[in-house]
SERO-4910 file (N, C-alpha, C, O; in steps of 0.05 Angstrom, whole numbers):
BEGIN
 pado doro    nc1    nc2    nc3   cac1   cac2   cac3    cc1    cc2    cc3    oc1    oc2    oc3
  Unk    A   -293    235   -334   -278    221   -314   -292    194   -308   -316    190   -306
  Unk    A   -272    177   -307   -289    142   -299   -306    143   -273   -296    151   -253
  Unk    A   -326    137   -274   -352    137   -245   -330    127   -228   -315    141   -214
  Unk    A   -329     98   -232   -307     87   -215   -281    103   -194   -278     99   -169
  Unk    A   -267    117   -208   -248    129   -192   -257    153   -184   -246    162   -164
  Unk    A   -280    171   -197   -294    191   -173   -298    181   -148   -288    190   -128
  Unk    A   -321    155   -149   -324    141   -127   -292    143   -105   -287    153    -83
  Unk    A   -282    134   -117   -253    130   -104   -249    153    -93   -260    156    -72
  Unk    A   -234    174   -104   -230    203    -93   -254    211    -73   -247    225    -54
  Unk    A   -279    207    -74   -304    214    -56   -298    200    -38   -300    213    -17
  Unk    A   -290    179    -35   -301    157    -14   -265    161      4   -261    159     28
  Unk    A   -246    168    -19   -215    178      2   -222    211     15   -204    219     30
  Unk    A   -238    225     12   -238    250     20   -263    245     44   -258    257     65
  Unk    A   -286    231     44   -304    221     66   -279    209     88   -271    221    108
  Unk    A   -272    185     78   -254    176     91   -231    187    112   -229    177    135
  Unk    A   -215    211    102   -199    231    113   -219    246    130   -217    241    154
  Unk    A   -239    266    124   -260    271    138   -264    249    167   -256    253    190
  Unk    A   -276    228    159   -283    215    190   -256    209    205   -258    204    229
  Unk    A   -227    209    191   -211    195    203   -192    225    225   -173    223    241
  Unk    A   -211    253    213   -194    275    229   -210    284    242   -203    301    258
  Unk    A   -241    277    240   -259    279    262   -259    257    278   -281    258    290
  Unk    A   -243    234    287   -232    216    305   -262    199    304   -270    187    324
  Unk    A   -277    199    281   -296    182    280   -289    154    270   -290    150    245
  Unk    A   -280    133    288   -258    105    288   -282     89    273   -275     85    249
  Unk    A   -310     78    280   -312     62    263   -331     73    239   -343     56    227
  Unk    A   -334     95    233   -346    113    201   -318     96    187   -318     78    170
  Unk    A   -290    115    204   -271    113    190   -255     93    180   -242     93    159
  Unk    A   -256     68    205   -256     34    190   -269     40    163   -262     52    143
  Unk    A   -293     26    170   -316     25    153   -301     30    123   -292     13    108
  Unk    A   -303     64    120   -292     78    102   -268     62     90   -269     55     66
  Unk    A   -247     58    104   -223     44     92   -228     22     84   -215     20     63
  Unk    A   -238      4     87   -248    -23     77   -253    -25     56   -249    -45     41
  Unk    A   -270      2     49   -295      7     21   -261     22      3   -267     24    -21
  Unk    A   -239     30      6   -223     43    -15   -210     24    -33   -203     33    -54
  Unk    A   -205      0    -27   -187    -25    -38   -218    -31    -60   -218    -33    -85
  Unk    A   -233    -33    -47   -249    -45    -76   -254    -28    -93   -252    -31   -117
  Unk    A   -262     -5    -81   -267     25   -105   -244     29   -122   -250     38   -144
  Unk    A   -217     25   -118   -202     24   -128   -195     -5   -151   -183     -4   -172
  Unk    A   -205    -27   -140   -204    -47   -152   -229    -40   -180   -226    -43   -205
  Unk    A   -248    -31   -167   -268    -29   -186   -261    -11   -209   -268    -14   -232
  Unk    A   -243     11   -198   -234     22   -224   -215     11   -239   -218     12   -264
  Unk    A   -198      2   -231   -172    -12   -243   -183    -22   -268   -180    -15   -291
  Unk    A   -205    -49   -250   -214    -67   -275   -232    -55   -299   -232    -62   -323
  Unk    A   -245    -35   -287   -254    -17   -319   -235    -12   -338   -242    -13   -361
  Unk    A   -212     -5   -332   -195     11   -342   -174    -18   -362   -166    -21   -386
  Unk    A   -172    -32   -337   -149    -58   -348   -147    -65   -367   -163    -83   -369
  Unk    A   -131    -61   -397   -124    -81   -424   -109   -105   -417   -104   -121   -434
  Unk    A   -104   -108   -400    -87   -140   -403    -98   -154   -393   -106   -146   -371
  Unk    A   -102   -174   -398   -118   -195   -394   -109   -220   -379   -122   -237   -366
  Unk    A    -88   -218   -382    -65   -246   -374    -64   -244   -343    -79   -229   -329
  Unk    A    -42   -262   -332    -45   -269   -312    -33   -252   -292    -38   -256   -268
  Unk    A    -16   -229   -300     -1   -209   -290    -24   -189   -289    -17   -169   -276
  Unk    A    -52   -187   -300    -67   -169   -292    -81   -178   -260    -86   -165   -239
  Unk    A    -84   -202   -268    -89   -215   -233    -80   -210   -213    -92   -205   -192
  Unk    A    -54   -210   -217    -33   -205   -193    -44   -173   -172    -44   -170   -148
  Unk    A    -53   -154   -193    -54   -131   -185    -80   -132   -172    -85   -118   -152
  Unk    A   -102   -150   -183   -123   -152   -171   -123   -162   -141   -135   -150   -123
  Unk    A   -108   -187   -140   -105   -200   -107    -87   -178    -95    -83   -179    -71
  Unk    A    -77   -160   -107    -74   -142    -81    -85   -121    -76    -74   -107    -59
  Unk    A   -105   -113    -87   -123   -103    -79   -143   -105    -62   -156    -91    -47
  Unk    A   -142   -137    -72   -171   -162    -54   -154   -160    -27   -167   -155     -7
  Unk    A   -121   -163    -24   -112   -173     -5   -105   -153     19    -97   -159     41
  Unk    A   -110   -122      5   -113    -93     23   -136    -94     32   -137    -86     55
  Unk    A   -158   -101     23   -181   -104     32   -185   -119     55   -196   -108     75
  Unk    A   -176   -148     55   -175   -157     75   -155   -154     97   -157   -168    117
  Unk    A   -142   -140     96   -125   -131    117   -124   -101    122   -105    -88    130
  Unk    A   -148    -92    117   -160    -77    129   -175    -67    145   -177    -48    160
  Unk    A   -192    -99    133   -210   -110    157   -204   -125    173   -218   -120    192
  Unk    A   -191   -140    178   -162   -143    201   -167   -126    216   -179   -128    238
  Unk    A   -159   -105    203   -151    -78    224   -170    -63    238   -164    -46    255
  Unk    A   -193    -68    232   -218    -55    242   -220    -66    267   -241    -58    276
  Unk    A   -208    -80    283   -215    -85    311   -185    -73    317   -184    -73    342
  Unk    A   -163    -64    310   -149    -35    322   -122    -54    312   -118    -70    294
  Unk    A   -107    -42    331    -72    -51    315    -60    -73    337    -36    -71    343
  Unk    A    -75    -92    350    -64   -109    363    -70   -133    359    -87   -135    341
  Unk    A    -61   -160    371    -64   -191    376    -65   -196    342    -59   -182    323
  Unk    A    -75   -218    345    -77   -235    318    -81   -223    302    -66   -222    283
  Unk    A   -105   -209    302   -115   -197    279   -101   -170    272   -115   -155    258
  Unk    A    -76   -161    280    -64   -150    268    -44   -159    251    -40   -150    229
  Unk    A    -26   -186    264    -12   -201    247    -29   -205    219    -22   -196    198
  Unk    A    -54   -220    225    -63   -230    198    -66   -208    180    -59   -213    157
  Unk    A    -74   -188    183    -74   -161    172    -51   -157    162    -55   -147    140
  Unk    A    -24   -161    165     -5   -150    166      6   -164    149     24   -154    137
  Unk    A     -3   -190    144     -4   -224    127     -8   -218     99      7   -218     80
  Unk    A    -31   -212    101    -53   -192     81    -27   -172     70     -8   -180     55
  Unk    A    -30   -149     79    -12   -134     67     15   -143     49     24   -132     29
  Unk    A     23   -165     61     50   -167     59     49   -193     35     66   -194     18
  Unk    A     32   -209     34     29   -223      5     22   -207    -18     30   -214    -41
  Unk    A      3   -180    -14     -8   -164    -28     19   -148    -42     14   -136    -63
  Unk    A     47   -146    -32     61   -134    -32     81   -145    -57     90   -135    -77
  Unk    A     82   -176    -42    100   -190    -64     85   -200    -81     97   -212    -99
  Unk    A     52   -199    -83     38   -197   -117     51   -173   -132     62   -176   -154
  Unk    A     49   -155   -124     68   -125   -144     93   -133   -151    102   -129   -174
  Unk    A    104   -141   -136    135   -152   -144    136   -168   -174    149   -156   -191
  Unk    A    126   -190   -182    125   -202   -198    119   -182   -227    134   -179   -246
  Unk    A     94   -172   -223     86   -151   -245     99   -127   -252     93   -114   -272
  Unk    A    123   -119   -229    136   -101   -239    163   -118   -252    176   -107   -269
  Unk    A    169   -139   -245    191   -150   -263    187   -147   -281    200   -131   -295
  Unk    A    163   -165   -294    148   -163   -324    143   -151   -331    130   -153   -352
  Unk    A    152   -116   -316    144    -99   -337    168    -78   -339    166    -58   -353
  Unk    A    194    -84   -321    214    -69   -323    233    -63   -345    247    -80   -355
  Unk    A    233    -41   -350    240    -29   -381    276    -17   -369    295    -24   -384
  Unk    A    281     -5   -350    309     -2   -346    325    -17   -308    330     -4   -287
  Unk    A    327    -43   -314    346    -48   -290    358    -28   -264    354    -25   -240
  Unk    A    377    -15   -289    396      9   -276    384     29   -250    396     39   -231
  Unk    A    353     29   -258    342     53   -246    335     40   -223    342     51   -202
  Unk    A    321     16   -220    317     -2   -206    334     -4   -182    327      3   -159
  Unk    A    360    -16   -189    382    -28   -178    398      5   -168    416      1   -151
  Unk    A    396     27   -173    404     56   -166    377     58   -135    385     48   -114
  Unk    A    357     66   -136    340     60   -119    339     44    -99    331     50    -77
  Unk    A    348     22   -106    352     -5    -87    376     -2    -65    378     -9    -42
  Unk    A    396     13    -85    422     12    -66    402     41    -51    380     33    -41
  Unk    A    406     63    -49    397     88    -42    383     82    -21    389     92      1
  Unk    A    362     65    -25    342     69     -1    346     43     19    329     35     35
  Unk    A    374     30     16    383     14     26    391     13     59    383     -3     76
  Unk    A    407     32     62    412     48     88    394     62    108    392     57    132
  Unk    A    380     83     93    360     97    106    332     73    116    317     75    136
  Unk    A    332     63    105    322     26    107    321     21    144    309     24    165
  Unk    A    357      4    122    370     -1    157    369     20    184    361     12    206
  Unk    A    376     43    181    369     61    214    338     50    212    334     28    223
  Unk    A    317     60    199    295     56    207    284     30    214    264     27    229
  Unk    A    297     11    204    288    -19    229    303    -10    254    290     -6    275
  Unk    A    330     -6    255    338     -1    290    332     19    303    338     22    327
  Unk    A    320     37    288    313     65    307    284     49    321    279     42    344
  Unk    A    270     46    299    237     40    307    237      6    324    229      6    347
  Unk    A    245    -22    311    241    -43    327    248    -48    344    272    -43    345
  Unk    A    235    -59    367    247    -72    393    259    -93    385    247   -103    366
  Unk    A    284   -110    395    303   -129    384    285   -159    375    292   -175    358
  Unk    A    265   -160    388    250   -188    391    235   -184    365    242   -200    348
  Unk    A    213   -162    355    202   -168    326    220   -144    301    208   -131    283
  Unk    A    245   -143    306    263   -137    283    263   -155    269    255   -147    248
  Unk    A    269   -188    267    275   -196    253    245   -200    231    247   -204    206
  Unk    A    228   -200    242    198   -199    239    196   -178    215    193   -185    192
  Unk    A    200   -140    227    193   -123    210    210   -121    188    202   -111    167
  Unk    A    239   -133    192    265   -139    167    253   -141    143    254   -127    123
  Unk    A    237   -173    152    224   -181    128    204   -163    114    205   -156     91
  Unk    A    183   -156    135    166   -137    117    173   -119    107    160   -112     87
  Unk    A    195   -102    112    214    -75    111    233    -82     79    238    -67     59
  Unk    A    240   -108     83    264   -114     57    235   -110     42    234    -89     28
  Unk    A    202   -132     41    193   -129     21    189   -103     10    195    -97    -13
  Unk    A    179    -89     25    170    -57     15    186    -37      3    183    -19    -13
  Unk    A    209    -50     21    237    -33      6    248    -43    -27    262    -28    -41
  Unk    A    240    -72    -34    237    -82    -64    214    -61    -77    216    -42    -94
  Unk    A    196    -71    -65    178    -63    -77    181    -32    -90    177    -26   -113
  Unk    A    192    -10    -59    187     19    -64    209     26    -79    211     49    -86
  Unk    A    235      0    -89    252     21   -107    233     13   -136    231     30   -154
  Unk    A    219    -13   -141    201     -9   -166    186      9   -168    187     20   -190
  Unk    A    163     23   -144    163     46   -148    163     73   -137    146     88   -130
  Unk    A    187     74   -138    207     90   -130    185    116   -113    178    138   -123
  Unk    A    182    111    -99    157    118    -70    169    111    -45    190     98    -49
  Unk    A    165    115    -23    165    118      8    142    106     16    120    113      8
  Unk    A    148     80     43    125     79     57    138     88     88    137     70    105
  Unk    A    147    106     94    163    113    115    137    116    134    136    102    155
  Unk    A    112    136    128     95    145    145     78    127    152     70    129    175
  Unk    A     68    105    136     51     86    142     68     63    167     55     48    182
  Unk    A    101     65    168    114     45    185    119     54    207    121     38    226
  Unk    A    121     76    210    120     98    230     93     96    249     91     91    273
  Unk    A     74    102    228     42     93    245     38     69    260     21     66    277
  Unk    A     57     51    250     39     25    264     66     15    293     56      2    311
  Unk    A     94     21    294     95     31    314     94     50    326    113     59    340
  Unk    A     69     64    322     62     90    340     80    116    350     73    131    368
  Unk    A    107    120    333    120    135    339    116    157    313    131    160    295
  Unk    A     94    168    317     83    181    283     84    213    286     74    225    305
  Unk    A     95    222    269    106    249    266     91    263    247    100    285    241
  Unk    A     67    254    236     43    264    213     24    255    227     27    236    242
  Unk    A    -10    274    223    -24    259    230    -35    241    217    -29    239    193
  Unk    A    -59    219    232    -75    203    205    -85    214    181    -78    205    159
  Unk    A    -98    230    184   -107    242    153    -82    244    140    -82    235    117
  Unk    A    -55    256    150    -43    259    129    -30    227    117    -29    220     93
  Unk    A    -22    214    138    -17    181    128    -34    180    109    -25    185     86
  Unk    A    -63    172    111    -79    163     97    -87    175     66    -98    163     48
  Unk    A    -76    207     69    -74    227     51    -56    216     30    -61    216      5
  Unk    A    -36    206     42     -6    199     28    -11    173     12     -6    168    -12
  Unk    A    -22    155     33    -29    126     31    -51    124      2    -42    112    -18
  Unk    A    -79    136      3    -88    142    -15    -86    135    -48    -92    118    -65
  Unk    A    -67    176    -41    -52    183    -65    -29    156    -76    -33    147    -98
  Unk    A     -8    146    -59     -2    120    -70    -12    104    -86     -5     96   -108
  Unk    A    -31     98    -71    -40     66    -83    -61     82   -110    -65     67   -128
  Unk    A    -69    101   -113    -86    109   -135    -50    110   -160    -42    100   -181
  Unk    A    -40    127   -141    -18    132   -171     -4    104   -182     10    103   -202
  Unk    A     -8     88   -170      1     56   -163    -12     53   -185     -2     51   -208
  Unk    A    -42     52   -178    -58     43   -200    -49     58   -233    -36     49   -252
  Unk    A    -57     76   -228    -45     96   -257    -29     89   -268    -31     88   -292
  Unk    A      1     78   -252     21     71   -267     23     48   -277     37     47   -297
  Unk    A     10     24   -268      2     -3   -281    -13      3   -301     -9    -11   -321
  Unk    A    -32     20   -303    -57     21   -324    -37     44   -351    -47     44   -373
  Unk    A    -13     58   -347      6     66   -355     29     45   -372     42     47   -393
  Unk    A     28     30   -358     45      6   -372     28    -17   -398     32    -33   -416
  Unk    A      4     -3   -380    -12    -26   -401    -13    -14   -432    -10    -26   -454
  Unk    A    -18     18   -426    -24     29   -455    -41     45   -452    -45     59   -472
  Unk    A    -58     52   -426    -89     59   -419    -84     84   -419   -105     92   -426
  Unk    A    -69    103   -416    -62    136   -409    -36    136   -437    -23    156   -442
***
């Protein structure tokens, strides 16, 4: 097994650990350290060289930093910029999954699908004043999640605080994502 992504799985299972023993800054801390452990493995792993391997890197760099954003909690500025972070990190994936899309159909099937269930969830969850706000972040993720055809329902849920899982399991979910994220780029490359 690559050192690299042990690290990763160790450092997501520490992580879950401090974050269900309500230990807030172990469990910052901890999250900060998963975007690079994960970066660190990627790049072991990476055959492509080109500029679309980049892409996947700055969003890794760019979870990192809006992570640490987040380490002073989910309000004022430094949640926006956090949230900045996230959301450029978001439309770096976009680009790399064009360039690597092998069937439209499935795409554009996904896109319609999770189109609706979309829409309730901006008007169930936003207050009218930052809807037009979460739209945007919501349309990106919703591009993004019919490329890969994944859910970020629990992580949007968490951040207006109307959350029906606990953190460990978000973060459980969250995790597992962004690792199978990884896999499937390093999947496209040729690497598995």
């Amino acid at each position: 097994m690559n050192s690299f992504l042990l690290a990763y799985l160790i450092l997501c299972i520490v992580h879950m650990g401090f974050r269900s023993e309500n230990m807030k800054w172990a469990s910052g801390i901890s999250k900060v350290l998963l975007m690079p452990s994960l970066l660190a493995y990627y790049l072991s792993m990476n055959t492509d060289t080109g500029p679309p391997s980049l892409l996947i890197a700055l969003t890794l760099l760019l979870g990192t930093a809006g992570d640490a954003f987040l380490l002073a909690g989910h309000k004022g500025r430094l949640l926006y910029a956090g949230m900045l972070c996230f959301f450029v990190g978001h439309l770096a994936y976009i680009p790399y999954f064009v360039l690597h899309l092998q069937n439209w159909g499935y795409f554009l099937f996904s896109l319609l699908v999770l189109a609706f269930p979309l829409y309730k969830i901006i008007l169930s969850f936003f207050p009218a004043k930052e809807a037009p706000l979460m739209s945007i972040y919501a349309t990106t993720l919703h591009i993004l999640t019919s490329f890969c055809a994944s859910s970020m329902a629990f992580i949007a849920m968490d951040i207006v605080e109307k959350r029906t899982f606990s953190k460990t399991t978000i973060m459980g979910t969250f995790t597992l994502a962004q690792l199978l994220l990884s896999v499937g780029i390093l999947t496209l490359q040729g690497v598995y």
